[in-house]
Backbone as a chain_set.jsonl record, in Angstrom:
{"seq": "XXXXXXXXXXXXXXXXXXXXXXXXXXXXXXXXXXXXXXXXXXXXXXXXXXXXXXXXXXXXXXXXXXXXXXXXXXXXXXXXXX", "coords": {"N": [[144.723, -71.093, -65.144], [144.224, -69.107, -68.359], [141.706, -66.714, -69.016], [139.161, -66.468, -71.388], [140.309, -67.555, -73.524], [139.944, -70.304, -73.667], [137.455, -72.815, -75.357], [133.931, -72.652, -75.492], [132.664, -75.207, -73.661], [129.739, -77.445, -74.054], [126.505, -79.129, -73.752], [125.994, -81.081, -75.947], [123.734, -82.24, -78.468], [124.727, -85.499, -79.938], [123.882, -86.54, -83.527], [123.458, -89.189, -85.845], [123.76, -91.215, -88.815], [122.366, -93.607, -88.981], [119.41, -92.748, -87.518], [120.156, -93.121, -84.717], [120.421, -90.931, -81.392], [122.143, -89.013, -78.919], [123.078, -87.352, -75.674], [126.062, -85.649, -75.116], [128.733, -84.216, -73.703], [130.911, -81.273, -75.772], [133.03, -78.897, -77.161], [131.658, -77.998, -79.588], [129.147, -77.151, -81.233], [127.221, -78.579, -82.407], [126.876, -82.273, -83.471], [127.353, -84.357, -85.511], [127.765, -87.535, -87.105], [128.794, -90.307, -89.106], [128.647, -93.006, -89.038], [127.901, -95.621, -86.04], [128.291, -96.819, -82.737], [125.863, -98.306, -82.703], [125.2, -99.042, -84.837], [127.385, -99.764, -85.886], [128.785, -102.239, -88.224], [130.758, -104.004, -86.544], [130.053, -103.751, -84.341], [127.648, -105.15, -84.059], [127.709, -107.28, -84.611], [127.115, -108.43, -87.368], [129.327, -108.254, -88.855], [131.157, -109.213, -91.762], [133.568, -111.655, -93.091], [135.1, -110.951, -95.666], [136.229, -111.871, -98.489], [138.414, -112.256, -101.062], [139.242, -114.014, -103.76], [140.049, -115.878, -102.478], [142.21, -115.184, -100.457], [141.615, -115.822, -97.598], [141.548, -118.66, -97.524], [144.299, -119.222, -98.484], [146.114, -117.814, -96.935], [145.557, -118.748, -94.434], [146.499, -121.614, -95.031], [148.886, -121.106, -95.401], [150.179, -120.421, -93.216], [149.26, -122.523, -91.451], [151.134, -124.219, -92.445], [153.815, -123.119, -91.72], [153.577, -123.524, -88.99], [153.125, -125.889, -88.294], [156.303, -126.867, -89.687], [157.502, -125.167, -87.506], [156.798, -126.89, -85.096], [157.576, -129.05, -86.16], [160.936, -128.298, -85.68], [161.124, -127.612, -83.192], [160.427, -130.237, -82.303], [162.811, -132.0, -83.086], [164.721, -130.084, -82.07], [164.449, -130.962, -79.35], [164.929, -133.683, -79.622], [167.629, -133.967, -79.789], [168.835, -132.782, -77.596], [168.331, -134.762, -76.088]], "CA": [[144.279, -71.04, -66.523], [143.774, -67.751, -68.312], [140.591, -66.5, -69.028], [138.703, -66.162, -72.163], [140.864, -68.443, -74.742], [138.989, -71.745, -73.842], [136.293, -72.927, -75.886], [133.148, -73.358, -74.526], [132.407, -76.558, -73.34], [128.524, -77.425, -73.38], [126.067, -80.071, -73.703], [125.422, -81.465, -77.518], [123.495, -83.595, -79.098], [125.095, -86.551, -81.195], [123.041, -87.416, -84.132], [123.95, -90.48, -86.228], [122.891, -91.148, -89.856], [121.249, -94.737, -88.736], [118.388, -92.15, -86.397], [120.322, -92.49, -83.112], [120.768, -89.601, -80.689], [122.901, -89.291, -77.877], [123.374, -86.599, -75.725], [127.538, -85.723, -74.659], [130.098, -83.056, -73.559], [131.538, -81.083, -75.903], [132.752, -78.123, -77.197], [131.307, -78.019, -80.875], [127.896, -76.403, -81.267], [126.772, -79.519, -83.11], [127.705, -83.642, -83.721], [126.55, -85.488, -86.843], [128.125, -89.156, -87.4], [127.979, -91.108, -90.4], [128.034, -94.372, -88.256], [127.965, -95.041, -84.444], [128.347, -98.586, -82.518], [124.648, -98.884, -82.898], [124.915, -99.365, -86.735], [128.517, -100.663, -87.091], [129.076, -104.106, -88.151], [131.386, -104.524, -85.707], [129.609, -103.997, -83.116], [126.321, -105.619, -83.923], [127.577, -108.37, -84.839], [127.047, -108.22, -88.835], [130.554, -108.177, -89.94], [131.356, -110.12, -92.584], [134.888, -111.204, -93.867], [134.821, -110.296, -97.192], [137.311, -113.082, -99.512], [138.638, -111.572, -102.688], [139.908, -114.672, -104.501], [140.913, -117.085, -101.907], [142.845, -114.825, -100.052], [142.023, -116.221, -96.463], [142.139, -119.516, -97.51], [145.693, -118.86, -99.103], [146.945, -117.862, -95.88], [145.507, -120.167, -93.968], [147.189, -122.625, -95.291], [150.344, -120.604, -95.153], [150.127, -120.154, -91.706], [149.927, -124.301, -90.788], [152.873, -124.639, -93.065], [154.502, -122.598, -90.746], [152.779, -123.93, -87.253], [153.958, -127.288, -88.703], [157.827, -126.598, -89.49], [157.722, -124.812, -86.117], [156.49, -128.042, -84.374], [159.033, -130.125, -86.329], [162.214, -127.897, -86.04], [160.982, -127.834, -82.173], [160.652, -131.695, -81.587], [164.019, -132.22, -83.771], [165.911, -129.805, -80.941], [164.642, -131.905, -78.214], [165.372, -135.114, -79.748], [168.864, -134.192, -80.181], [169.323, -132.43, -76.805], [167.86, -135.853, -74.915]], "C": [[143.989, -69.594, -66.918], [142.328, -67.814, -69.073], [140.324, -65.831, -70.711], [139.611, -66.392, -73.6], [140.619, -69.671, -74.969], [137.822, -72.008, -74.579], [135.153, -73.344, -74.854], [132.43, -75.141, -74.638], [130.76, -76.691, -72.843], [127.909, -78.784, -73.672], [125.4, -80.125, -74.764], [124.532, -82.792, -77.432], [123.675, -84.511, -80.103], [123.88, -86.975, -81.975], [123.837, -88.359, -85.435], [123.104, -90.898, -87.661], [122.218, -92.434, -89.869], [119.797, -93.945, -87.892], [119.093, -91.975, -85.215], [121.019, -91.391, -82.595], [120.944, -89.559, -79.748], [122.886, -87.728, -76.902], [124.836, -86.402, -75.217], [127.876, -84.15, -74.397], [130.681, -82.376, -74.974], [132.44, -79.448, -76.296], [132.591, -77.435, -78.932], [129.533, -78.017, -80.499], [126.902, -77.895, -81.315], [127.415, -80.832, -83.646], [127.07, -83.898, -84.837], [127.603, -86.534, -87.365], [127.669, -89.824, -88.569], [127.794, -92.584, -89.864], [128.499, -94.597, -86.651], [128.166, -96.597, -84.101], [126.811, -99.095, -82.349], [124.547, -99.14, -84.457], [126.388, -99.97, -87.192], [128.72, -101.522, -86.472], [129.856, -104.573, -87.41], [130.767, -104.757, -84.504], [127.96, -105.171, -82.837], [126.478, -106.699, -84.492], [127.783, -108.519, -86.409], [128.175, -108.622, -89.468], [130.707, -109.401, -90.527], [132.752, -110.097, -93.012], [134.308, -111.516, -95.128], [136.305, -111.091, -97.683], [137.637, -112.745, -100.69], [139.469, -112.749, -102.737], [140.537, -115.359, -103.604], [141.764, -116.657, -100.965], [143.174, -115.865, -98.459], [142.125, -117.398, -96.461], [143.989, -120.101, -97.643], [146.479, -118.779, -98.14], [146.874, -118.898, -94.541], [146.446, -121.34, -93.704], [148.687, -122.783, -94.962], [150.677, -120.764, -93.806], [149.845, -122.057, -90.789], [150.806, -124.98, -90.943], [153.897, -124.227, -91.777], [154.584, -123.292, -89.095], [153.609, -125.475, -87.767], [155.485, -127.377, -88.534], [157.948, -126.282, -88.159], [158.013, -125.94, -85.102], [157.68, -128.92, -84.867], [160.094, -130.03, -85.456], [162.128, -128.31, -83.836], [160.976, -129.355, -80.996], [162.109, -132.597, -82.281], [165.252, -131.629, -82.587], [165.638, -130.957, -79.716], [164.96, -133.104, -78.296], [166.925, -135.044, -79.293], [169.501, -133.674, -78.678], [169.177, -133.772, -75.845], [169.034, -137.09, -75.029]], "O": [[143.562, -68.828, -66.054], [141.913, -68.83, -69.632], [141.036, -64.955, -71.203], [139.613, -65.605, -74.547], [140.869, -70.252, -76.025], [136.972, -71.154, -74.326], [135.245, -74.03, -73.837], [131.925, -75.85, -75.508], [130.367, -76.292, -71.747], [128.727, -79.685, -73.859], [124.357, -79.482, -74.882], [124.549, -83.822, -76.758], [122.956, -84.476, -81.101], [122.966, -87.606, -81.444], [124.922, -87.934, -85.834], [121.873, -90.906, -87.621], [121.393, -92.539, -90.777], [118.975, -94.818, -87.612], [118.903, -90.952, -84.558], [122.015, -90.906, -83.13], [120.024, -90.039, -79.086], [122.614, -86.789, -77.651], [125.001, -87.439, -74.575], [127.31, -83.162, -74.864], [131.106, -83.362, -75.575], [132.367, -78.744, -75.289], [133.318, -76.541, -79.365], [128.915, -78.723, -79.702], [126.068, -78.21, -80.466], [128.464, -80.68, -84.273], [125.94, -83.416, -84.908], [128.353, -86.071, -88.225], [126.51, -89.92, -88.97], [126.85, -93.271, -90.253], [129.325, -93.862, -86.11], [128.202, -97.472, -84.966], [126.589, -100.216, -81.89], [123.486, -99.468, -84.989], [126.662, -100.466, -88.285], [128.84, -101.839, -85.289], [129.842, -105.804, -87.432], [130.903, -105.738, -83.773], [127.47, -105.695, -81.837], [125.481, -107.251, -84.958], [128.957, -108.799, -86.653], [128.131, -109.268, -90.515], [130.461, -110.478, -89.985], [133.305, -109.034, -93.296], [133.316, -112.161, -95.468], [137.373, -110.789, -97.151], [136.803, -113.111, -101.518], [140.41, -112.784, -101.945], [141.731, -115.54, -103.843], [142.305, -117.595, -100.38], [144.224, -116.419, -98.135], [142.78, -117.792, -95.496], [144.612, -121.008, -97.091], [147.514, -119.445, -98.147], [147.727, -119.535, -93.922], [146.944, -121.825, -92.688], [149.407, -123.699, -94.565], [151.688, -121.4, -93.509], [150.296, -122.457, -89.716], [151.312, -125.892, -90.29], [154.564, -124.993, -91.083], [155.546, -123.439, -88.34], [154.722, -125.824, -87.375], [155.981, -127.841, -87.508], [158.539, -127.13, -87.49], [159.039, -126.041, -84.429], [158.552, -129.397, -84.141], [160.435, -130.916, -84.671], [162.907, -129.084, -83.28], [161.255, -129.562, -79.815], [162.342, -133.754, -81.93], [166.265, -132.235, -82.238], [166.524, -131.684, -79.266], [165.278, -133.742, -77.292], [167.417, -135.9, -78.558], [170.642, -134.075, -78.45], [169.908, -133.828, -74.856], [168.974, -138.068, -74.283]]}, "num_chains": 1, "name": "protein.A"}
């Protein structure tokens, strides 16, 4: 490696705009996070699907139409192969 074109690599502290503070590797003076897996909804559970107008019902539905035909078209080949 040559010398004196690496950044330095030291020991930060992550802070997180819910309060939490971590400490990590890196080589940036300073961390600041607008959300972390202690505050996002994914991780804590929280998430919500969010339904604009029926959407996931809409597909839903679409999607057994499908699972259905599938199942038909599938017990229609084996009839005909038996």
């Amino acid at each position: 490696m040559k010398e004196k074109i690496h950044p330095q690599y030291q020991e930060v502290t992550v802070h997180c705009s819910c309060g939490a503070t971590w400490k990590t590797g890196s080589t940036m003076k300073e961390l600041r996070l607008e959300i972390c897996s202690s505050c996002h909804p994914f991780f804590t559970g929280k998430a919500k699907l969010i339904d604009t107008a029926g959407r996931v019902e809409r597909f839903q539905k679409r999607y057994a139409k499908s699972t259905v035909a599938v199942a038909a078209a599938a017990a229609a080949a084996a009839d005909s192969n038996s």
